[in-house]
C-alpha positions, 0 to 999 in steps of 0.5 A: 500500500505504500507509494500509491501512484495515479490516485482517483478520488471517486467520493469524499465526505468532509466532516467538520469536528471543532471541539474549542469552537463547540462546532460539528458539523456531520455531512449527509452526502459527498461533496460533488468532485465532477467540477471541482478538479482543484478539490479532488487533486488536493485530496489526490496530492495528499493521499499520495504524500501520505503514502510516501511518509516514511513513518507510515506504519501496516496495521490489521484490524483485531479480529477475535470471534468472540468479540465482533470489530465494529469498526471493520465492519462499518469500514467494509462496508463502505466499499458499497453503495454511496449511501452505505459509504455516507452512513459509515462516514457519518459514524466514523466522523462521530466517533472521531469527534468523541474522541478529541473531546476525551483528548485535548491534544487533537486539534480541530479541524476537518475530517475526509472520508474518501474512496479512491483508485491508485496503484501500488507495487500489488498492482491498481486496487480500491482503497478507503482512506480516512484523513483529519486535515488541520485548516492552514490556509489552503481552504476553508469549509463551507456548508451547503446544500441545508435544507435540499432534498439531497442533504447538506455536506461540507465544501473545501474552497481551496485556493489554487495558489496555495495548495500545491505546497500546503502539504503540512495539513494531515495529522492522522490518517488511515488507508484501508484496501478493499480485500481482494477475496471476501473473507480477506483482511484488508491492509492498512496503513496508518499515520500520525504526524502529531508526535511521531515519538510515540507509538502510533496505534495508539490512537488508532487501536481505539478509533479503529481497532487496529494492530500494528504489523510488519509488512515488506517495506518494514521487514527489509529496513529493519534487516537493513538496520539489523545487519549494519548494527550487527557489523558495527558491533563487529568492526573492531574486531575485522581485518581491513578487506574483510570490514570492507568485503562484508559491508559490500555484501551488505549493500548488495542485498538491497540490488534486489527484490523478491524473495530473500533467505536471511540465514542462508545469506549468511552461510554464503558469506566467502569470508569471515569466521564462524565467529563472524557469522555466528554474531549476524544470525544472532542479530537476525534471530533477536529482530525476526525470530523464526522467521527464515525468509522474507520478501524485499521491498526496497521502499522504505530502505532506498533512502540510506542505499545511495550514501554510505556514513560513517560517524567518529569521534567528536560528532565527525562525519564521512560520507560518500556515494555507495557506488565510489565506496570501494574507489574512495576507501581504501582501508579501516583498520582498528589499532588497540593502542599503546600504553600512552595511547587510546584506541582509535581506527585509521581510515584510509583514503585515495583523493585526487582532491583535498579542498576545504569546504566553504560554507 
């Protein structure tokens, strides 16, 4: 569900939920998109931003035989008709809004219920999404339509000129996938842009329900992190070639998608001690337990594959381009010290230039 592209909102329902201002204001039926392009490209711009959010997390609804999950059921059914859909935003927004009653620290604001289209690495799906919006400048919402024999909804007026780069207004939001087979749990992603320090399904286990889980992006940046921190641990005690050897078979793994065997990776290595790779099957069984395998997804980890970094002493930093790596370093060796000597590592480098940046 990460990365959707090619987003097409269908129907949206905005809910006003202002707590200081004692104002909420549920609306009745979607707000019309046919003719209002800048609405659904705004919505659009911000379902594709969120998906793209780092701190995104998968979750799954708690489903328990004995124990029915209200809001899994209001949420699958929304994938139906329109006056399903508006009935279950109806009772979504009501309950958000009894939520930021018992917790002062959501601010207002206005609350999207869409249905959209978009393409994900699983190929173009139905999805509902769920975003709390603070009001900054972009829009303002405008009820219309009271008193009509279709109902009342809420309006945003956007400004054309803002909201392209006003991309900051989301607190919290949700995307549930329509499940391809009926008796499927849909995938969800959740994101809480209020305190990313603590834990997301926090808000989210009340309000829906939910679970936190790994799913494939999550899966390989933790193998990422667990295998760089387990070398790390490992490099003082590493020969220069064979620092310089597995750090390259590090990387070498993220070239790659589908299915990849962790242990059997290790066994693979060409070099290195039984010591050495004693200590990396340890660190994988400490993140992934039983687990044997698991599928690469490259889109949360790509960020930190083009740039190799290394921090020293003193805040010092090196840092270059993966590709130049092996043309750059040329050895890093640890020197346990002398007597009137601490420890310390000797990097050595092969630069054509040595220029003093200036800031």
């Amino acid at each position: 569900m990460r990365s959707m592209r090619n987003v097409k909102v269908e129907d949206a329902i905005v809910h006003i939920l202002e707590i200081k201002e004692g104002r909420k204001v549920i609306s009745e039926r979607p707000v019309p998109l046919l003719n209002n392009p800048n609405l659904s490209g705004y919505f659009e711009d911000l379902i594709v931003k969120a998906s793209e959010d780092k701190s995104a997390r998968a979750a799954v609804f708690s489903i328990s035989e004995s124990i029915p999950n209200e809001p899994f059921e209001i949420c699958a059914g929304m994938f139906g008709s329109t006056a399903v859909f508006a009935r279950g935003s109806q009772a979504l927004g009501e309950t958000f809004y009894t939520m930021m009653k018992n917790d002062g620290r959501i601010g207002d604001g206005d609350l999207v219920v869409c249905r959209f289209t978009a393409e994900t690495d699983s190929g173009r799906g139905k999805f509902l999404g769920i975003m709390k919006l603070n009001p900054i400048g972009a829009f303002r919402n405008v009820e219309r339509g009271r008193g009509d024999a279709g109902g009342m909804y809420v309006d945003l007026e956007i400004d054309p000129f803002v909201f392209p780069k006003d991309m900051d207004v989301l607190q919290k939001v949700a995307f549930i996938s329509q499940p391809s087979v009926e008796d499927a749990a849909p995938d969800i992603l959740i994101l809480d842009t209020q305190d990313p320090n603590k834990e997301v399904a926090q808000f989210f286990q009340e309000y829906l329900d939910v679970v936190l889980v790994r799913d494939t992006a999550e899966k390989t940046l933790i193998l990422y992190r667990c295998l760089i921190q387990s070398l790390n641990d490992q490099r003082k005690a590493l020969s220069p070639a064979l620092d310089k050897y597995l750090g390259n078979e590090i990387y070498n793994i993220f070239t790659r998608k589908g299915s990849f065997n962790m242990f059997q990776w290790v066994d693979d290595l060409k070099k290195g001690s039984q010591k050495v790779k004693d200590a990396f099957k340890q660190a994988l069984k400490n993140e992934f337990g039983q687990e044997k395998k698991i599928m690469l997804d490259l889109t949360l980890v790509e960020r930190h594959l083009n740039r190799r970094t290394f921090k020293g002493q003193l805040a010092s930093r090196f840092s270059m381009e993966t590709a130049i790596y092996d043309d750059i370093v040329q050895s890093v060796q640890f020197v346990k010290g002398k007597p009137n000597e601490p420890e310390h590592f000797i990097v050595t480098i092969n630069t054509s230039t040595w220029r003093e940046e200036i800031k």
